[in-house]
C-alpha positions as CSV (number, residue, x, y, z in Angstrom):
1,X,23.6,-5.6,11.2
2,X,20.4,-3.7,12.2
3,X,20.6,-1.4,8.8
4,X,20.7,-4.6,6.9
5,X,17.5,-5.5,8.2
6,X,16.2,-1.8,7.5
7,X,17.3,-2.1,4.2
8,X,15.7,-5.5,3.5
9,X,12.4,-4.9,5.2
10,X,12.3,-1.3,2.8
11,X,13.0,-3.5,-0.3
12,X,10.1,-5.7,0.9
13,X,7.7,-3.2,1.7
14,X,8.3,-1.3,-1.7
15,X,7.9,-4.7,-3.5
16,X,4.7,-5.4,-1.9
17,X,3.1,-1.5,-1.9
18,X,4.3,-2.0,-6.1
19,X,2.6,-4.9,-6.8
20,X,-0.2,-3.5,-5.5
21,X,-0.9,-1.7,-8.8
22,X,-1.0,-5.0,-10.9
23,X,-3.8,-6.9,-12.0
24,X,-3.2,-9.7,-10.3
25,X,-3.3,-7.9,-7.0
26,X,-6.4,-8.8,-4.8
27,X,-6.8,-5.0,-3.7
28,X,-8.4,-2.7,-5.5
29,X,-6.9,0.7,-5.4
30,X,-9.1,3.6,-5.7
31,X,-9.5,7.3,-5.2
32,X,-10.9,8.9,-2.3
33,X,-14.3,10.8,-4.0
34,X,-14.9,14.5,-3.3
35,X,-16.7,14.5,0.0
36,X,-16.1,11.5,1.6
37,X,-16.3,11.1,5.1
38,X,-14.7,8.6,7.0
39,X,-17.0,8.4,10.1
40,X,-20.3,9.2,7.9
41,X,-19.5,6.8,5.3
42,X,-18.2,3.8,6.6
């Protein structure tokens, strides 16, 4: 029973991470610029 639940939640998340590059997706998915710091520029 517990690998059914695996399974499902993995088909979910995969859905979910997928439509994430559509453009009805609120996020915008960008790349990481050369030199980019995450405590110096955020």
């Amino acid at each position: 029973m517990q690998h059914r639940h695996l399974t499902r939640f993995n088909e979910l998340l995969a859905k979910a991470v997928a439509e994430l590059d559509t453009p009805r997706s609120i996020l915008l998915l960008a790349s990481r610029r050369a030199g980019w710091d995450l405590h110096r520029d955020t």
